[in-house]
N, C-alpha and C positions, 0 to 999 in steps of 0.2 A: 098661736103657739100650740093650744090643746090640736088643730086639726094636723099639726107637723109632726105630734106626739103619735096621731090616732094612724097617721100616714108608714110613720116609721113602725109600728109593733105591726101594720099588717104587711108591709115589706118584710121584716123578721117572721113573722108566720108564714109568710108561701113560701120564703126559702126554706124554711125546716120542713113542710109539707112535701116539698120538692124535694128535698136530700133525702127523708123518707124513703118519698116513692122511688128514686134511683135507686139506694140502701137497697129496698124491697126487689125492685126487680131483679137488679145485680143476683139478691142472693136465689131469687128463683129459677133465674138461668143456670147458678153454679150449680144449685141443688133438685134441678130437676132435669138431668138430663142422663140417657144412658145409653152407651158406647155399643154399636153392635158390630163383631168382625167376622165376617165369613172366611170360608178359607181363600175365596178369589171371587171376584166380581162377575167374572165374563160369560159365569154359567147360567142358564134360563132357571137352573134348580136355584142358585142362589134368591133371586127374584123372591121367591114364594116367602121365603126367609125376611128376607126386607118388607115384604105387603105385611106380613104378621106383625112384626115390631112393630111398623108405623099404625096400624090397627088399636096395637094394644095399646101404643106410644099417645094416640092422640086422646084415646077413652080416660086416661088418665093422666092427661094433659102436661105427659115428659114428652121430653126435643129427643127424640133417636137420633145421634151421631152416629151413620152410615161409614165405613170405609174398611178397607181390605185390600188384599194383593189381587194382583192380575193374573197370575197364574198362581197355580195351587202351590208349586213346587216354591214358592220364593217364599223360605218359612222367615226369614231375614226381616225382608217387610211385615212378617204379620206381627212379627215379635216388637219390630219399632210401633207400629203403632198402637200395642198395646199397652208400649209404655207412653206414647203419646196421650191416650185416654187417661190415664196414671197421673200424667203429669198437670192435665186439663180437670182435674178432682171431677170428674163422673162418679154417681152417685152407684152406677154399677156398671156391670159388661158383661154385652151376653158374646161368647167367642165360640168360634168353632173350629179347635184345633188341626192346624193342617197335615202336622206330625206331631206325633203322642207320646215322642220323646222329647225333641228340641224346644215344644212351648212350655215343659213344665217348669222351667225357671221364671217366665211371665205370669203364668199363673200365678205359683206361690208368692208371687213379689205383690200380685193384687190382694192376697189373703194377707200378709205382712201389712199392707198401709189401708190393713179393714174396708176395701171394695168387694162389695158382695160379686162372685163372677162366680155367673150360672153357662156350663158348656152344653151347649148343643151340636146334633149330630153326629158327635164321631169323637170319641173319647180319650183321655189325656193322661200318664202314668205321674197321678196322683190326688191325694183325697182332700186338697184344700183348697175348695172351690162350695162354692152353697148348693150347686143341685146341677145335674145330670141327665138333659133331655133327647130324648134320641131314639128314634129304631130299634127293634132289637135287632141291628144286623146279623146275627147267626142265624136268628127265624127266616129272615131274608132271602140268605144261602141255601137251608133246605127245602125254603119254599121252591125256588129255582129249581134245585135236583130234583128234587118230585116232580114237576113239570116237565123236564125233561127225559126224567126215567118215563112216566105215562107216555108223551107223543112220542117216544121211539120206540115204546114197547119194550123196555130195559134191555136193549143192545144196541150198539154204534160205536162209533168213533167221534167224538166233540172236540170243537175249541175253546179256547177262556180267554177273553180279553181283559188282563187283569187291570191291575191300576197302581200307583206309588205305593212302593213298599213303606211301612210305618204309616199309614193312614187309619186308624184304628177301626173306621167304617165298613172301607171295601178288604182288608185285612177279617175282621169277621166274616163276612159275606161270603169271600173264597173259602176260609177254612168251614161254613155252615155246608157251603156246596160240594167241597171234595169229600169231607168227611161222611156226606148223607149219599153219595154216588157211592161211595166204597162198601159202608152197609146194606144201604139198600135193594141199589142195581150196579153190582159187579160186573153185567154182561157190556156195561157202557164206559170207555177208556178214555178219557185225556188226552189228545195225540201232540199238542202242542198248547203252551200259552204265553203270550207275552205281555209286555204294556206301553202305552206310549211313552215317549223321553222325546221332546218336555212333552206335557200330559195339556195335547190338546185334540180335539175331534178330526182335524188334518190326519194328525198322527196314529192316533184310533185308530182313521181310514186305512192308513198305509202298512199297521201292522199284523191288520184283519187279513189286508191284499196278500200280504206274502204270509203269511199261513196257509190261504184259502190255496195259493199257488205251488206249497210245498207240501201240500196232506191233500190231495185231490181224492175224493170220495166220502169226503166228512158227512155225518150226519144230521151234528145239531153245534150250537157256537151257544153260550154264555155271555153278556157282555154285562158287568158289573156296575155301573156306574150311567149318568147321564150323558158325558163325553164320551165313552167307549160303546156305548148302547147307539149314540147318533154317528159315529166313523163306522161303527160293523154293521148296521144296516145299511150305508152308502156304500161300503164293500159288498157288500153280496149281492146289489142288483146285478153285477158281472159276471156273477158268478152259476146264476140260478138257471141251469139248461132243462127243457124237454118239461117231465112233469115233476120228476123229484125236487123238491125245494129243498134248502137245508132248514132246517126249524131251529128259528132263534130265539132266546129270551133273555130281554133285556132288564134295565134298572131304572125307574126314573119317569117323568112325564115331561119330556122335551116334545114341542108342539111337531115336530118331524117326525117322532118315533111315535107320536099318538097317531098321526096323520097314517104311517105304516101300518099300525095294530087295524084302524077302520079298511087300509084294503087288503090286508092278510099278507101284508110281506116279510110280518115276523107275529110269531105267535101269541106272544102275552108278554107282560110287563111286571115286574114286583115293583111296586107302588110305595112311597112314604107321605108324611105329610109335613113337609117343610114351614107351611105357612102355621102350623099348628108348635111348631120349634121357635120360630121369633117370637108369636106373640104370647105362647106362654111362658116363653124364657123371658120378658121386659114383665108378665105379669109376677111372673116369681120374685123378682129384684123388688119390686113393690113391695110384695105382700111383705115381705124379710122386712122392706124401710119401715112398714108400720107396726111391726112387734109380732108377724101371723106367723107359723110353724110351715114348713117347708119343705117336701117333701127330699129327699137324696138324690132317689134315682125315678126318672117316670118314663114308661115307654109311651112313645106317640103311637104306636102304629103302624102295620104292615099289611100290605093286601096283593092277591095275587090276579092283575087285571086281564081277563081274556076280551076277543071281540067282544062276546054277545055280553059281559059286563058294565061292558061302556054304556050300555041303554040304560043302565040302572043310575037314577035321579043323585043319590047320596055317592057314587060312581063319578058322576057328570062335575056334582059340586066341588070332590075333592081333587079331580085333576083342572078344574078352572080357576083353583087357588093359587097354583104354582104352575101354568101356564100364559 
């Protein structure tokens, strides 16, 4: 009898041990996990974005839920799934708005049901969100104009492969760029710009081609972005006769357009550092979960990369993050 006694209470102790440990884990999955959306997947710069998170994701032993639209332009999906994360109680979300008007009812709906959401890259018209990691994309854009006012000696005629209007990013970047060509170097014109529709490096290609084919004797191109920097340097192997080149600068560390900068088929690059946006953007949502002060707004970083910079080691480091 005592041993059916001693049998039954440790029956009743492992199940309560075991419901515990389910209880436990349950709630460590609910409450350790956090939502990361870019504005679309398909781009090599998102990448750098996602190794960050999952860096920061695993140092501090949260689950990064990864997912995003396919193309940039589908602001549709980016908004269901961040009500998706919403509905899945993430403990926070790092987003990177694709349009910086359309997601701000997403946004504010995560500040409404107390999810901390920290924006990276590329900014969102409104201020209820915990903190603001990103480029200074205007620095960006001047930096460009400058580059291109020196290699051309401040006179030409240029192109601009722009990008989705309302994207707050490449939106800066243009207005850094036009506005620093206009003060700076007047002797160099704008002759044309367009962007792709839909916004992919196909596209890019196709809309570089017919510029380059309707402003014959250009002298230097802009291409804003990672997708528009890898379609306008695949446009202009066609186009580059005799010895004048047209001198490009582009955006981005896409492993094609680095591969171009090592053999001089376009000039230099303005640089950001993405992997530096995920995984401070999952550390910020932390530090907020345990009571830490937080900064608003933090710039990552901008650099203006030519050939011979590439040899330089902290150089080498930051574009083998986001390649």
């Amino acid at each position: 009898m005592k041993n059916a006694i001693w049998v039954g209470l440790f029956v009743v102790l492992i199940a309560a041990f075991v419901g515990i440990a389910v209880m436990r884990k349950g709630g460590t999955t609910a409450s350790h996990r956090i939502g990361v959306i870019p504005k679309e997947t398909e781009s090599v710069y998102w990448e750098g974005v996602r190794q960050g998170a999952l860096q920061a994701g695993a140092e501090e032993k949260y689950e990064i839920l990864w997912n995003g639209p396919e193309i940039e332009t589908d602001c549709e999906r980016q908004i269901q799934i961040v009500e998706d994360m919403i509905a899945r109680k993430v403990d926070g979300i790092v987003l990177a708005p694709s349009n910086r008007k359309a997601l701000v009812p997403a946004v504010e709906k995560t500040f409404e049901k107390k999810i901390p959401c920290v924006i990276v890259d590329s900014g969102v018209e409104t201020d209820k969100y915990l903190s603001y990691l990103a480029t200074n994309n205007y620095k960006g854009g001047v930096l460009a104009a400058q580059r291109i006012g020196e290699i051309l000696g401040g006179r030409g005629k240029i192109l601009v492969v722009a990008w989705t209007p309302n994207s707050a990013s490449t939106d800066a970047r243009l207005q850094g760029f036009r506005e620093t060509l206009a003060k700076e170097f007047p002797g160099i014109e704008i002759v044309d710009s367009q962007f792709p529709n839909p916004p992919t490096m196909d596209k890019a290609r196709d809309v570089t081609q017919d510029m380059l084919t309707r402003n014959a004797g250009v002298d230097g191109l802009f291409a804003c972005n990672a997708t528009t920097a890898g379609g306008a340097l695949t446009a202009l192997s066609g186009f580059q006769k005799g010895d004048k080149k047209i001198k490009m600068v582009g955006f981005d560390a896409w492993p094609m357009v680095i591969a171009g900068l090592e053999k001089g088929d376009l000039d230099s690059l303005i640089l950001q550092n993405p992997y530096k946006m995920g995984y401070e953007g999952v550390k910020a949502i932390i530090r907020h979960l345990r009571g830490e002060k937080v900064d608003k707004e933090v710039d990552t970083g901008v650099e203006l990369i030519t050939r011979e910079r590439l040899q330089d080691p902290k150089i080498q480091e930051l574009v083998q993050s986001q390649i």
